[in-house]
N, C-alpha and C positions, 0 to 999 in steps of 0.2 A: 504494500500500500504506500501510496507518492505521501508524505507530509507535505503537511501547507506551509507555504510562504509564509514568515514572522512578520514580512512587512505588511503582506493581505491582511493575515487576521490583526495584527495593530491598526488596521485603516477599519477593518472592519468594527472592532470592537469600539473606536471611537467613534462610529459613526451611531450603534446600533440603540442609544440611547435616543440619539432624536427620530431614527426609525421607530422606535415604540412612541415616544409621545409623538411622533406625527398620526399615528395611527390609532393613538386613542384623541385626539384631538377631532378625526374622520370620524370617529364614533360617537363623540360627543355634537359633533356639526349634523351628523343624521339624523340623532335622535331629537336634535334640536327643530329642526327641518320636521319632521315626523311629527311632533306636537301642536304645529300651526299649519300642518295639513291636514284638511278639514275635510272630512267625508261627506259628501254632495247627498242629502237624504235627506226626508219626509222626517220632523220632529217627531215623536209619539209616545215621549213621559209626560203623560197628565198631571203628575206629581212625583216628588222628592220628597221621602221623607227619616227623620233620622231622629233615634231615641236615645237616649241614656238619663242617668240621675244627672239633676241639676247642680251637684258639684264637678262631676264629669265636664260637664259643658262649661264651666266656668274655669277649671283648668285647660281642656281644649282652647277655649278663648284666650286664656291669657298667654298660652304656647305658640298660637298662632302670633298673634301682635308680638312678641318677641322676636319668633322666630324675621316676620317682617321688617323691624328694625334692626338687628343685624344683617340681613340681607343687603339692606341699603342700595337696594333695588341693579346691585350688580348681577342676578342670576335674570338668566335669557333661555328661555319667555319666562318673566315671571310667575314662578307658579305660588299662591295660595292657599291659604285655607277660609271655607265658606264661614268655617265659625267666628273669624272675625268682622264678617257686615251681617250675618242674620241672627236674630234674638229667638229667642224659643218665642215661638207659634201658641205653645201653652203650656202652663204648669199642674201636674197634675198630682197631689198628694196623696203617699203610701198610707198604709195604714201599720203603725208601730212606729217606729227609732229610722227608720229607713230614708235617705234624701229623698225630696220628690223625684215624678219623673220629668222630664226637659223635652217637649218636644216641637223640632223642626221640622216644620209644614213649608214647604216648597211647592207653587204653583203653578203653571202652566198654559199657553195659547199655544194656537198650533204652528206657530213662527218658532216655538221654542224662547220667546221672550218671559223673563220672571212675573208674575203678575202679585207675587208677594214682596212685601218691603222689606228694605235693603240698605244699608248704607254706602252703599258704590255712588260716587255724583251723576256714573252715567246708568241707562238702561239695561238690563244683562242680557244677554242670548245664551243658550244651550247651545254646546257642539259637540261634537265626537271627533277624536284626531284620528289617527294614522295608527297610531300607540293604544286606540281602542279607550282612549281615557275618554268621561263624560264629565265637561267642564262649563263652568259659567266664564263671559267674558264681557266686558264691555260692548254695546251694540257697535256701534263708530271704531272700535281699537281693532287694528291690524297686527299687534305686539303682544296683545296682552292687559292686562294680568290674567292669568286663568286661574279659574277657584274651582280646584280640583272635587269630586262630588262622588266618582266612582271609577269601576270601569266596565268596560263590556264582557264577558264573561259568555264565550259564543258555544261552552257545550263540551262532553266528551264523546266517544266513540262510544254508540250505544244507547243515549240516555234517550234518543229518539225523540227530543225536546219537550223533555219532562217537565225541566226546570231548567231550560234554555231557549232563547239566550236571555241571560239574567244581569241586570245592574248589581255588580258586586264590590265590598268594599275588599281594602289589606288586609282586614283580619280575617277574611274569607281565604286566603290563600294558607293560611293554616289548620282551620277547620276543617278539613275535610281528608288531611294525611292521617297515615294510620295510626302516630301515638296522639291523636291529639285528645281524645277520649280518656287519657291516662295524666295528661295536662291539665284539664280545664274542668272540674269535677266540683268545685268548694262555690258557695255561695258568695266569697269574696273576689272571684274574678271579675272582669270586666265582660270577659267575652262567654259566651254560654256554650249551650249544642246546636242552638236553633242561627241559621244563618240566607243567604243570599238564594240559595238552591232550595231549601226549605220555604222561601217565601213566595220563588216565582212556580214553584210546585202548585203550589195554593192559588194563588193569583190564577194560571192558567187552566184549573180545575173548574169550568162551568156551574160546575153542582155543586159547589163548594159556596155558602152565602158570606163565608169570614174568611179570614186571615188568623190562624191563632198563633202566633209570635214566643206562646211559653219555651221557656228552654228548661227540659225535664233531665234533670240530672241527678247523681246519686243518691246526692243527700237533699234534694228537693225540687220545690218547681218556682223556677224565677222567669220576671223579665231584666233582658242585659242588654247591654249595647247590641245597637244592629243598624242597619237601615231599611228602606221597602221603595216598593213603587209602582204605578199601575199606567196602562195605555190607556190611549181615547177612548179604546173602541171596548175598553175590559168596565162592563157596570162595577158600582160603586160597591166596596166589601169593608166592614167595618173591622179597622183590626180592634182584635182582643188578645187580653195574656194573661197568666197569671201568677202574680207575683207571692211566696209565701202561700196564705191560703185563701188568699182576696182576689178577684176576678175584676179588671179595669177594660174598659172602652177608650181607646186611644186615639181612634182618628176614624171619622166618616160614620160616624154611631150611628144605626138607626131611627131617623122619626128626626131628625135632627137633635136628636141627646146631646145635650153638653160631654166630652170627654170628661171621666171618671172611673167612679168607682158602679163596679154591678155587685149590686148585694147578694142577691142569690141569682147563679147563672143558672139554675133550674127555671128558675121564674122569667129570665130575662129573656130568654130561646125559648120557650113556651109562647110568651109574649108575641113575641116577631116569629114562630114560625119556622125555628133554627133547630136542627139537631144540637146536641150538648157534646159540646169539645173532646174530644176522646184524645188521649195518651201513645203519640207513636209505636210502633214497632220497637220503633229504636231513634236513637238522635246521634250525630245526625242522622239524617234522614238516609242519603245518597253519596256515601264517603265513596272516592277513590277505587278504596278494593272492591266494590262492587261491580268494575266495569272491567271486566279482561281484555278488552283492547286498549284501555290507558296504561299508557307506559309512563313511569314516576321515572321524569329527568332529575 
């Protein structure tokens, strides 16, 4: 075997330093490129919606606004978080020691314009990039800021669009591996069993009149952070969940209910006409190992 020239590999090994950062700089110039290409489509989220305890949300906020002033607006396209221009939608109190819940109501025209307030000075529009992200942006801005909301979540091999394609958040990309049942179990987490795939299940279930959101876990039945969302053309589903041993109405209640508390959900599904919430199989719902033609990169 010829050994290399000492002078090549010296040329080369000084050179190969700006070879890699050239080349993560290409990477970086794509994905940049990729975020404010905007996929040419028919809007069709009627609504955004996104729950946690209202301390949740008020640490979310104050992480946002930080994370924004140290930015100092040097990151291209600026990306955001919604929870520093939108205020909880409503507050809806537990029942015991527990924070309320915080909930963001996000609303919708068929342009994809917000029809709920905001503190952005300009209008916002909906889009979907390249990157599959679903963000809010200035109407008028060409640049930016985007306030990141989710992202598109188009399905796996199998699921025959079960609960696809689904508006999904980060924490959804954990949910659904195989230890994570073995992670997320204590009533002190943030995140539960119930998530992205579990919601748009429900959603696209005809027969289904609700959305039930509880996340049924070892040692109990909570609601946790999540988020949700429905199309034009999907009638109106009131979600419910139940936290502890208390049953809440969260958003799109029937009869026009104020969001609350359902005292007896015997009474209340009797009432309207509803079957009574029944207890998964299992939670999740549609983890991963269930589908033998996904392959876990």
């Amino acid at each position: 075997m010829r050994s290399r020239n000492p002078i090549v590999t010296f040329v080369f090994l000084l050179f190969l330093p700006m070879l890699v950062l050239g080349q993560e700089s290409d990477r970086q110039n794509i994905e940049l490129d990729a975020s404010l290409d905007w996929i040419e489509r028919p809007w069709n989220i009627r609504y955004f919606l996104s729950v946690r305890s209202e301390n949740s949300l008020r640490i979310a906020t104050e992480a946002a606004n930080e994370r924004r002033f140290l930015s100092k607006n040097k990151e291209f396209p600026p990306y955001r978080e919604y929870e520093e221009i939108f205020n909880a939608t409503s507050i809806i109190p537990i029942k015991g020691d527990d924070d309320p819940f915080a909930v963001i109501a996000m609303k919708f025209d068929h342009n994809g314009e917000t029809l709920t307030s905001h503190k952005e000075q300009q209008p916002l529009v909906g889009k979907r990039n390249r990157l599959r992200e679903i963000v809010l942006t200035p109407k008028t801005a060409t640049e930016g800021p985007l306030y990141l909301i989710g992202y598109w979540f188009m399905g796996l091999p199998g699921d025959e669009q079960l609960f696809s394609p689904a508006l999904c958040s980060s924490s959804d990309d954990d949910r659904y591996l195989k230890n994570f049942s073995r992670k997320f179990v204590s009533k002190h987490s943030l995140d539960g069993n119930f998530g992205c795939r579990e919601w748009t299940y429900q959603l696209y279930d005809r027969d289904r009149p609700f959305i039930d959101v509880t996340s049924y876990q070892k040692d109990g039945t909570y609601i946790k952070e999540f988020i949700g969302w429905s199309r034009f053309e999907d009638p109106p589903k009131p979600v419910i969940g139940r936290h502890e041993k208390t049953w809440y109405c969260l958003h799109e209640c029937p009869n026009s209910e104020a969001p609350g508390t359902i005292p007896d959900i015997a009474a209340w599904t009797r009432k309207h006409g509803f079957p009574v919430p029944k207890r998964p199989r299992k939670q999740p719902m549609f983890p991963n190992a269930d589908f033998a033609d996904y392959v876990n990169d």
